[in-house]
C-alpha positions as CSV (number, residue, x, y, z in Angstrom):
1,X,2.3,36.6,9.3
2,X,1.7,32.9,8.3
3,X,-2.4,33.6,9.1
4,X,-2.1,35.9,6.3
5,X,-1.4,33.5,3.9
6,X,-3.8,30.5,5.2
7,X,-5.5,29.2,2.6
8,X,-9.2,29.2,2.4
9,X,-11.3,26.3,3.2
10,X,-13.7,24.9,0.2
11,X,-17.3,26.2,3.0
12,X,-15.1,29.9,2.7
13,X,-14.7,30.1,-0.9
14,X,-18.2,28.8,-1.9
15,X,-19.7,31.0,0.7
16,X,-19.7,34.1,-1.1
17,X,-21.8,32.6,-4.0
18,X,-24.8,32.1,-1.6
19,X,-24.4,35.2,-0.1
20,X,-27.5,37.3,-0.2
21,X,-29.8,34.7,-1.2
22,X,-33.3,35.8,-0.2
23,X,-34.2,33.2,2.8
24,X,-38.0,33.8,3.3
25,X,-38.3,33.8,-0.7
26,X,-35.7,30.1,-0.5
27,X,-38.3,28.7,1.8
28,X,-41.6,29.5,0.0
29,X,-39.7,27.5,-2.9
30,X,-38.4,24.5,-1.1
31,X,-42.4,24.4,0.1
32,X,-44.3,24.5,-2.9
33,X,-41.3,22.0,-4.3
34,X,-41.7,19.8,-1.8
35,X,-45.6,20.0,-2.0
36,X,-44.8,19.2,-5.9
37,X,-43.0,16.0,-5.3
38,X,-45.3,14.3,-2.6
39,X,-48.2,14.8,-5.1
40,X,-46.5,13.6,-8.3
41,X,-45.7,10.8,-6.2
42,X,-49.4,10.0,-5.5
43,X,-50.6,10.7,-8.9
44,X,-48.2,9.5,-11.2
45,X,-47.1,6.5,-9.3
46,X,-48.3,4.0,-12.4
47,X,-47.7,6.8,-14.7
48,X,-44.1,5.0,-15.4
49,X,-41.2,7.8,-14.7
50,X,-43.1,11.0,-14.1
51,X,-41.7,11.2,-10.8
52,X,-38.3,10.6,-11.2
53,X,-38.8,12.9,-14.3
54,X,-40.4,15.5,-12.3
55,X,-37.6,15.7,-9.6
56,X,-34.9,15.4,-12.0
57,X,-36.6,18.8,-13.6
58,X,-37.3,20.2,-10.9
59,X,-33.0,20.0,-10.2
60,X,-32.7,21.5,-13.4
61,X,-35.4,24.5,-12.7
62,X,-33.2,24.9,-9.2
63,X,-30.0,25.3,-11.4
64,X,-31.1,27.9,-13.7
65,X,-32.2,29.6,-10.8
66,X,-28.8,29.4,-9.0
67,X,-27.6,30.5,-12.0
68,X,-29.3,33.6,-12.8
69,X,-29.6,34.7,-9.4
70,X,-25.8,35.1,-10.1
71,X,-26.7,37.6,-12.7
72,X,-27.0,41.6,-11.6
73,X,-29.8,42.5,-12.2
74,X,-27.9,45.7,-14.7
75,X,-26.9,42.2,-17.2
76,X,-30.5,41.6,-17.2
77,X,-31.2,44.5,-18.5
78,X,-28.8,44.5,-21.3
79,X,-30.0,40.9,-22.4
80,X,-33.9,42.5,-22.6
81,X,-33.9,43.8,-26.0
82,X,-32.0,41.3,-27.8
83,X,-34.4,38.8,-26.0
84,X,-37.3,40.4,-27.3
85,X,-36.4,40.8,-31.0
86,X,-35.4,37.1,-31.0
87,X,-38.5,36.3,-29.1
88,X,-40.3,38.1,-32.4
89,X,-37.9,36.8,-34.8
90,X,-38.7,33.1,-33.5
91,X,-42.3,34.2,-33.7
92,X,-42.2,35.2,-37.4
93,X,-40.1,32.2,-38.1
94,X,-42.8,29.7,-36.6
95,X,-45.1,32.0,-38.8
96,X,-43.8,30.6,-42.2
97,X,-41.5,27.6,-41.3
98,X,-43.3,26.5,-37.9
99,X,-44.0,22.4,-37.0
100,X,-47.7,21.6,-36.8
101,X,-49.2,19.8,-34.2
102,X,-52.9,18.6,-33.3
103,X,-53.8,21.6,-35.4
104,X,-51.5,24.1,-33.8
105,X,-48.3,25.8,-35.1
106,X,-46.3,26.7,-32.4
107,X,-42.7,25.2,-32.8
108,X,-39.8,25.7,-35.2
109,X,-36.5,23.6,-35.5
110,X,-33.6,25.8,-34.9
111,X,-31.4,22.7,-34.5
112,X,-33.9,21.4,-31.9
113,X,-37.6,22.0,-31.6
114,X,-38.2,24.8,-29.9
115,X,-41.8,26.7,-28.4
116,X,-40.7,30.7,-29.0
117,X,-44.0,31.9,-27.3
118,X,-42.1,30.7,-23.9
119,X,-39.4,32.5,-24.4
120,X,-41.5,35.6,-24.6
121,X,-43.4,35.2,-21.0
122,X,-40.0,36.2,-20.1
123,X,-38.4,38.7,-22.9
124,X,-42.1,40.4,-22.5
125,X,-41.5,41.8,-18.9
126,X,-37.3,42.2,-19.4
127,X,-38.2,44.7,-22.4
128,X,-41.0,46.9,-21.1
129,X,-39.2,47.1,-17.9
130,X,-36.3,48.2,-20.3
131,X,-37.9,50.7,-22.0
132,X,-39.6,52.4,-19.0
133,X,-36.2,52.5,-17.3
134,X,-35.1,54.2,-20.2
135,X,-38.1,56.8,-19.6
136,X,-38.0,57.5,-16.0
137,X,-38.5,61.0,-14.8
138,X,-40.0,62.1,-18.1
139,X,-43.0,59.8,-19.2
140,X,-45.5,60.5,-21.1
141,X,-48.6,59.3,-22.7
142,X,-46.6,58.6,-26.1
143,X,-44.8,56.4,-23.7
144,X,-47.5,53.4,-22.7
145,X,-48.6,53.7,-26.5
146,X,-45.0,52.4,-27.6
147,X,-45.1,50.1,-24.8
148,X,-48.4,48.7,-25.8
149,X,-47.8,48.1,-29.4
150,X,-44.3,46.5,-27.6
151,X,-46.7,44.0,-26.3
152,X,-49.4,43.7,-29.0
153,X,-46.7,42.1,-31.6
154,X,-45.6,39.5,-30.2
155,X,-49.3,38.4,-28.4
156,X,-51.0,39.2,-31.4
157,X,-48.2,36.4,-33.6
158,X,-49.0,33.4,-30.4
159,X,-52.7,33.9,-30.8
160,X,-52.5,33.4,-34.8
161,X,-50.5,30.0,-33.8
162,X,-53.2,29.7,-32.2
163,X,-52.2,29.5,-28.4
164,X,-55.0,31.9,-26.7
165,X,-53.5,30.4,-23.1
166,X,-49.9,31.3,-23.6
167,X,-50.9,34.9,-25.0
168,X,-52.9,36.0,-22.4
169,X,-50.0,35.2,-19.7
170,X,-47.7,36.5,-22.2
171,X,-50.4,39.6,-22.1
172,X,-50.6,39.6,-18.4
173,X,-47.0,39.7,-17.8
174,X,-46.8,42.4,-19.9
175,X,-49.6,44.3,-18.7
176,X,-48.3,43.8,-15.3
177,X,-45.4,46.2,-16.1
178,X,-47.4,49.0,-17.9
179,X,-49.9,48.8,-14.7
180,X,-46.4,49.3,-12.3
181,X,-45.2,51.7,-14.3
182,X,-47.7,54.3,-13.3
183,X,-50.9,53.8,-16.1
184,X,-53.8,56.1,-14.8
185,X,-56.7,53.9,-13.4
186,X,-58.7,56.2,-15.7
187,X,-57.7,53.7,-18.6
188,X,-58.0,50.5,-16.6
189,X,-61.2,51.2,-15.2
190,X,-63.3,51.4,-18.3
191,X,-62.0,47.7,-19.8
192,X,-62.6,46.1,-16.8
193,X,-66.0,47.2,-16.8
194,X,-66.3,46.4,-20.4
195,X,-64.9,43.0,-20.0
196,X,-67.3,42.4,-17.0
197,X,-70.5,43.2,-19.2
198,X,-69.2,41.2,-22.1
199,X,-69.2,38.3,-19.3
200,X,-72.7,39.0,-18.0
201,X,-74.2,39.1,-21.5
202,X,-72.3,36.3,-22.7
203,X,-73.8,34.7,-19.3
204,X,-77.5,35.7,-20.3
205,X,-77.1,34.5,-23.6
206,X,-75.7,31.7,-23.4
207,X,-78.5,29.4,-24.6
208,X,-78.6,31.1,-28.3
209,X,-74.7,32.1,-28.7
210,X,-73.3,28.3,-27.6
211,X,-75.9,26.4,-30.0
212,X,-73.8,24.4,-33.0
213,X,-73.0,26.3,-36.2
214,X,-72.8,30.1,-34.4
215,X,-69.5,31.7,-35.0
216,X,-68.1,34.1,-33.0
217,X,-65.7,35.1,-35.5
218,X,-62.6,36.5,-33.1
219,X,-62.6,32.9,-31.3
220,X,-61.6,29.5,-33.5
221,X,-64.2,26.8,-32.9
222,X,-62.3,25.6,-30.4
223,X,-62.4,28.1,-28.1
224,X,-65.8,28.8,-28.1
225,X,-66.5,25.4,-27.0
226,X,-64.3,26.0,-23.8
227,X,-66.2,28.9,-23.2
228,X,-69.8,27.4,-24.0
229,X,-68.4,24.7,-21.8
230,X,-67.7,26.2,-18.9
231,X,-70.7,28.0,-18.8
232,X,-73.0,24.6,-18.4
233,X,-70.6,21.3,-18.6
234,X,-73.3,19.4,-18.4
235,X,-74.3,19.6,-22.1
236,X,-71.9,16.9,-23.2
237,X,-70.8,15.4,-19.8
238,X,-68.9,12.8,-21.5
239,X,-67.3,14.8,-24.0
240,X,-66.1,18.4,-24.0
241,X,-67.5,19.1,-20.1
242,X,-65.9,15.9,-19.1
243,X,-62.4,17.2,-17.7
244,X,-64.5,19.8,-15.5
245,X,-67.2,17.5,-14.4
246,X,-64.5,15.0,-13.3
247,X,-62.2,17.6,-11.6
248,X,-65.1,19.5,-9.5
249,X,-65.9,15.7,-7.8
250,X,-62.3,15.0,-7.4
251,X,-62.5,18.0,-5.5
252,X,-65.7,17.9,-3.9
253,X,-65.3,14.4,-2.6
254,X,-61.9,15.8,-0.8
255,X,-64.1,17.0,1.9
256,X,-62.8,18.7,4.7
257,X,-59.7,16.2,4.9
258,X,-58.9,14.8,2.0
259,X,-59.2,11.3,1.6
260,X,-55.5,10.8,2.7
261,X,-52.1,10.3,0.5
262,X,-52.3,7.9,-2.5
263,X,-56.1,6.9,-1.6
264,X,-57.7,9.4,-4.1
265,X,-60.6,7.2,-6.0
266,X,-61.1,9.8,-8.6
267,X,-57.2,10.3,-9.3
268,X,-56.3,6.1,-9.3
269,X,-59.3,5.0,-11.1
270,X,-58.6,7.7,-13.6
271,X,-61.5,9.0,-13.9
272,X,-59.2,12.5,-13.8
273,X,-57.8,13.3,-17.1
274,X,-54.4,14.7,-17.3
275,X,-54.2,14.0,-13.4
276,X,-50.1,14.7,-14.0
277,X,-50.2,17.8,-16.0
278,X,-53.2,20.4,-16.6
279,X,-55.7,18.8,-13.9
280,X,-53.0,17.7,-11.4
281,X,-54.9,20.1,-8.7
282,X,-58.0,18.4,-8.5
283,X,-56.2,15.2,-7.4
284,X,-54.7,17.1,-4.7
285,X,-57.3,18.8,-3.8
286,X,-59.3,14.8,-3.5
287,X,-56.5,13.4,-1.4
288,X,-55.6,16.3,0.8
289,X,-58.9,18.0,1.3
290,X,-59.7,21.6,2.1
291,X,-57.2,21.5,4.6
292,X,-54.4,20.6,2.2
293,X,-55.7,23.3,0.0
294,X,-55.7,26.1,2.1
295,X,-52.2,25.4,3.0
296,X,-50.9,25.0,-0.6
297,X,-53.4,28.2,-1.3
298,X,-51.3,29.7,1.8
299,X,-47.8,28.7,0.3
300,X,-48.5,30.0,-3.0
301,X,-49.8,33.7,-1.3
302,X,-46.4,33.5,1.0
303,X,-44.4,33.2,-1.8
304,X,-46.2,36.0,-4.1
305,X,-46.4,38.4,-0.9
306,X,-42.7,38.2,-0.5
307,X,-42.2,38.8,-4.3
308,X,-44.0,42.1,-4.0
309,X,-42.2,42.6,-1.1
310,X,-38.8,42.7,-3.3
311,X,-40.4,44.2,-6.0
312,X,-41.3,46.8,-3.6
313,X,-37.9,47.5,-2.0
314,X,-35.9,47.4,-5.0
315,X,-33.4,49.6,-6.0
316,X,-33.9,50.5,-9.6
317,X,-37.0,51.1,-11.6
318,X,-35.7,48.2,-14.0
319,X,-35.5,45.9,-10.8
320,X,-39.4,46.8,-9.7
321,X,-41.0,46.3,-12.7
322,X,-39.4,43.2,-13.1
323,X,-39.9,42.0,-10.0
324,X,-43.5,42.7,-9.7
325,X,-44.3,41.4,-13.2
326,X,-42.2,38.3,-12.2
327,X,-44.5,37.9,-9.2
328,X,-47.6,38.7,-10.8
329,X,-46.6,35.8,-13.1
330,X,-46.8,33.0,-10.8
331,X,-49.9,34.5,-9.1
332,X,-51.4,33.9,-12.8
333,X,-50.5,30.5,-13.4
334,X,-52.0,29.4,-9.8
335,X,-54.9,31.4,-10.3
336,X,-55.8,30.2,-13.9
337,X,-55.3,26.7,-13.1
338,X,-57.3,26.4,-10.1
339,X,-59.7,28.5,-11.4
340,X,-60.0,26.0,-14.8
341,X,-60.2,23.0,-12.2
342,X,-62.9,24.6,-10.5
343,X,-64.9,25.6,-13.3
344,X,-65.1,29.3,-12.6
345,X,-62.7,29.7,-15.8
346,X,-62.2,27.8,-19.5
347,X,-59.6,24.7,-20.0
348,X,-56.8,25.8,-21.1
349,X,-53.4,24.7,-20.7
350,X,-52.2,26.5,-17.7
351,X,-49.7,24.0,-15.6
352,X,-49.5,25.2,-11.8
353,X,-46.4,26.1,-10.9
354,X,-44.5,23.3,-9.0
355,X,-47.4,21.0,-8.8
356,X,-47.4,20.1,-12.8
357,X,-45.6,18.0,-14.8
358,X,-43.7,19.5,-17.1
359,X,-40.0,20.1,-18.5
360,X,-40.6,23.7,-20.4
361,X,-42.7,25.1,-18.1
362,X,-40.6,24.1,-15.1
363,X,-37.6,25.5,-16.1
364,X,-39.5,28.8,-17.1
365,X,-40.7,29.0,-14.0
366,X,-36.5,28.7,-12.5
367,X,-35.9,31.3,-14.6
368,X,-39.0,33.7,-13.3
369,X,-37.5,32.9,-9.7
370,X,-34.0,33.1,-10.6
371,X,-34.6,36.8,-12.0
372,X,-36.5,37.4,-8.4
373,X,-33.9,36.3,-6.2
374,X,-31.2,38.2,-8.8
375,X,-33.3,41.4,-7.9
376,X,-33.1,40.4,-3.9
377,X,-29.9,39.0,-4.2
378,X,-28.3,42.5,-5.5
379,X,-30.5,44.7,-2.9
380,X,-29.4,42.7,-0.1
381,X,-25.7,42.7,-1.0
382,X,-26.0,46.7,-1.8
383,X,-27.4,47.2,1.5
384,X,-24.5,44.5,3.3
């Protein structure tokens, strides 16, 4: 009878806690953090604390996903709406009251400064996921109409700021939902194909449309120059096409190899600009080679596989939408920024995920994976 009362060791009563934890989705993260580290090590050696910044964030990214994959995935839902009206809320508030920098209003002081437009690359997905759920078995076309104007708000308030970069992921992570959630490929077919001529022509007219003075009129000056820029750098190579030029030699000069850790020439001679942050991938991509970047490249498709894997075998329609937009998320950030390195898409300022420096977007980014692993978390555990 005295075994019935032994008390439990400290390993038994914190086992339970890690129980469930998805282990294929736990490795892809140590990976890419661990990938993360060694570069900002390389690149921001004389860049005074970055790494030690960059770890100690990176610890606080890893306890808000500890945290929330705690959460059942049925709280998450209940937080969704009130996220998203004070996502909106925030967004109106930065509207009238917002803090102004480098020409941009896209913070307000609740008590500390604050970017609301993050907040909603994560309300977005919670509340269309939300209302769907609320839908199942009876949706209708009335349905994605709501959901769209759902999204428009709140994209449409972040591109007035203006902050074209966070609304399209914003958009995307939003869109990712409504595409999950059963939208006929009759209405996604004709955009695409819309969006793709608008390209072309933009392509073929290049020379008249990028001269000085032309407005576009639904672009701010600034972002037409990112677009005229990318489409021939080598107007103003040591101006506006001067981050691109840079990062496609950084890359180029990798060659097959890399030219091995700490000995990029590119990165330490600084001829990269925002080698820590925005363009951090083109120093990696110099000391690492092609080698190195097919097996981040590989890391970063493990990881998004096995997020569509959970997505996939989830229990609720709540938890698949989520789960997939969640994914679909991180596929966006990686795609964007090495796509923007490469010069195959405009600058804008997309970190990648793990690899960047960056408080706000690293601790988004614990949150994205702590609402995955809360989704495989509570499958696992249902099916234990």
């Amino acid at each position: 009878m005295a075994a019935v009362f032994d008390k439990p060791t400290l390993l038994q009563r914190v086992a339970p806690v890690f129980q469930g934890f998805d282990g294929p989705l736990t490795f892809a993260v140590l990976l890419l953090a661990g990938a993360g580290l060694l570069t900002m090590y390389s690149v921001g050696f004389d860049h005074g604390t970055r790494f030690t910044t960059h770890g100690r964030n990176m610890l606080l990214a890893a306890a808000v996903l500890f945290i929330l994959a705690q959460v059942p995935p049925q709280r998450l839902m209940a937080l969704a709406v009130p996220l998203y009206v004070a996502g909106v809320v925030l967004l109106l508030g930065v509207e009238f009251f917002g803090i102004t920098k480098k020409g941009a209003t896209r913070w307000i002081n609740v008590g500390m400064v604050i970017q609301p437009s993050e907040l909603m690359k994560v309300a977005m997905p919670l509340m269309l996921a939300w209302w769907f759920q609320r839908r199942e078995g009876q949706l209708k076309p009335l349905d994605f109409v709501v959901a769209a104007v759902l999204l428009a708000v709140p994209t449409a308030l972040i591109i007035k700021q203006p902050d074209l970069g966070t609304a399209l992921l914003v958009m995307a992570s939003g869109l990712a939902v409504i595409f999950f959630a059963g939208l006929s490929w009759k209405l996604i077919i004709p955009p695409v194909v819309l969006a793709a001529v608008g390209i072309v022509v933009l392509i073929i007219m290049e020379p008249q449309w990028c001269q000085p003075g032309v407005d576009w009129q639904v672009l701010h000056e600034y972002q037409r120059q990112r677009v005229c820029t990318l489409l021939d750098p080598a107007k103003d190579p040591l101006g506006k096409g001067f981050h691109i030029i840079q990062g496609m030699i950084a890359i180029g000069s990798g060659g097959v190899w890399g030219k091995g850790f700490m000995q990029g020439t590119q990165t330490h001679l600084e001829f990269i600009p925002e080698r820590t942050t925005d363009f951090i991938y083109a120093a990696f991509s110099e000391e690492f080679g092609l080698i190195g970047v097919l097996a981040l490249m590989a890391a970063f498709i493990f990881l998004i596989v096995r997020g569509l894997t959970i997505a996939l075998e989830a229990s609720t329609l709540f938890s698949r939408l989520v789960a997939g937009a969640m994914t679909l998320n991180v596929f966006v950030y990686a795609f964007v920024n090495m796509g923007m390195v490469s010069g195959i898409l405009p600058v804008v300022g997309v970190p990648l995920p793990f690899i960047s420096y960056g408080g706000t977007a690293m601790v988004t980014l614990g949150v994205v994976l702590g609402i995955l692993m809360s989704i495989a978390k509570s499958k696992r555990l249902m099916q234990s």
